[in-house]
N, C-alpha and C positions, 0 to 999 in steps of 0.2 A: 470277457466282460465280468470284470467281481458282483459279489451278492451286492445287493441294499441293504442302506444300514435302517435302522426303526424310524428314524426319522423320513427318509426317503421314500417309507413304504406308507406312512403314516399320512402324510402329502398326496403323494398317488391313489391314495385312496379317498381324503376329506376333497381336495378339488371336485375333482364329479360329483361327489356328494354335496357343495355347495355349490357349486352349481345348476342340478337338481334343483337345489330349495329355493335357489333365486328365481331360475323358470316356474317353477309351481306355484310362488307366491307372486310372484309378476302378476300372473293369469287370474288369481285371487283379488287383485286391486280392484277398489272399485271406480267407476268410472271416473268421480270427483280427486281421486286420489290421483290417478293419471292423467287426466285434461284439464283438469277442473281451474290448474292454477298453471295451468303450461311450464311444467320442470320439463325437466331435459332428462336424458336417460338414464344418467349416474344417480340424480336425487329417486328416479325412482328405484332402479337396482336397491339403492342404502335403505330406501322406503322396505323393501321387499324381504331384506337380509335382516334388517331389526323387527318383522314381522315376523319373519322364520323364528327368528331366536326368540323372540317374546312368548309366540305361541309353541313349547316343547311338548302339549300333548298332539300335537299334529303326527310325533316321531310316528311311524310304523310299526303295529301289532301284531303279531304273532298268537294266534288262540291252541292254546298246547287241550282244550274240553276233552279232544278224541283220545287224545294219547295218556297215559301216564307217565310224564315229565315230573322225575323225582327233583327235590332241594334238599338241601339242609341249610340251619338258619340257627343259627348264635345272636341272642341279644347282648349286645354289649354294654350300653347303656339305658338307665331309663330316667330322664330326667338330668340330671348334676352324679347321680349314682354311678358308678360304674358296678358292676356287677361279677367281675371275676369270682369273688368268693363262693355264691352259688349261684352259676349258670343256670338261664333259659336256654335248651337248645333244643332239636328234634328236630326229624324228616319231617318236610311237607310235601305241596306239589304245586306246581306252576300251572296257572289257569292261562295267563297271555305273560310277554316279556317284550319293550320294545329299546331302546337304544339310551331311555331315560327312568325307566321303570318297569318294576313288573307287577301282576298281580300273586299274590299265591294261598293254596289254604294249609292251615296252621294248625294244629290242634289242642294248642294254649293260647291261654288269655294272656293279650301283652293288651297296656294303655296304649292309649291314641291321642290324648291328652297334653301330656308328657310329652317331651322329648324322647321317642323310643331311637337306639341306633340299631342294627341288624347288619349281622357279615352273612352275606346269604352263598354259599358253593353250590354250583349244578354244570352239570357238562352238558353239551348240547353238541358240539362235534368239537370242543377242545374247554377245559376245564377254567372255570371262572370263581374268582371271588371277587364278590363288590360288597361295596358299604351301602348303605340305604334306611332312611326314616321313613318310619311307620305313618302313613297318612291318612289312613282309611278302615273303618274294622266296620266290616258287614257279617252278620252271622244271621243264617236261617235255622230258623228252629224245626222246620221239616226233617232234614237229615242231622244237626246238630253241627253242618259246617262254618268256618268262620274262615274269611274269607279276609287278607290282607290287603291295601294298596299301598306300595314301596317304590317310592323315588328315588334313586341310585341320588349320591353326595359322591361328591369328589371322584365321579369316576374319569380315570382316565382317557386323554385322546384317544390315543394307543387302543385301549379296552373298549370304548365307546365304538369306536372304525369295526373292529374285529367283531363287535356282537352284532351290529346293525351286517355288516357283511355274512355272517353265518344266519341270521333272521332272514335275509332275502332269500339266500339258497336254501334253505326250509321252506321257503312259499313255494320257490320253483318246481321246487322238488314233489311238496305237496301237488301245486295244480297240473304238474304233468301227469301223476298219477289218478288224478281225477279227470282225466281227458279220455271221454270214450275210446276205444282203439280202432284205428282207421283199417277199413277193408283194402286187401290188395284188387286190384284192379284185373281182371282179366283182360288181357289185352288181344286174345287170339276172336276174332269174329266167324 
């Protein structure tokens, strides 16, 4: 049997993932939504799939608070400007990441105003660069952090499948390791 091509793996993988979303937003309807006007199963399924899609902060979070989860982050544009002549760039660190966005803290001041764009690179178990606008600038003046929210733009299928896939196996993986450890059982009486 030959390998899969990108495409074939890209499918194998978004099926169960919309499928997921259509069970989970089924479950979500509320009652008038599903008896209210006696559809049939298809209108509520589309009901449920254009719920998914409408609501993208539903995607799944990942909270990197424990770890230190490095980034690096290029502004590309700020506004109509493009910026190549003198970059913003620097390390920051990733506070959560989900399949549509992430947050991170920063330690320059970019606008939020503006159209900010951002190439943000961080490996997580295989190395990524996405695009993403600046949505959000929270900054405490306790520790002096400033704190971004970034919405991936144009990320791809392909990239979107593979982050949301390496996101779950980081939860796995976290809550196995925060799983008490089970005693062996003496079995001689």
């Amino acid at each position: 049997m030959g390998s899969l091509t990108s495409v074939e793996m890209a499918v194998l993988i978004l099926v169960p993932l919309l499928a997921l979303s259509i069970y989970f937003n089924l479950a979500t309807l509320t009652a008038d939504e599903k008896d209210g006007k006696k559809k049939g199963l298809i209108t509520i399924a589309k009901e449920a799939i254009a719920k998914s899609l409408s609501n993208r902060r539903r995607s799944y979070r990942i909270n990197f608070m424990d770890e230190k989860q490095s980034c690096y982050l290029t502004v590309i544009n700020v506004g109509d400007k493009n910026v190549n002549e003198k970059p913003i760039e620097g390390k920051g660190r990733l506070v959560d990441i989900s399949g549509t966005g992430m947050r991170v803290i920063f330690d320059q001041h970019l606008p939020v105003r503006d159209k900010v764009i951002v190439a943000v690179k961080f490996a997580l178990e295989e190395d990524f660069k996405l695009e993403g606008h600046v949505v959000r600038k929270t900054e405490t003046y306790k520790d002096s952090l400033i704190t971004y929210g970034i919405d991936f733009k144009k990320i791809s299928v392909v990239d979107e499948s593979r982050l949301i896939r390496i996101i779950m196996s980081f939860n796995r993986d976290k809550k196995r390791s925060t799983l008490p450890k089970r005693k062996k059982l003496n079995r001689t009486i």
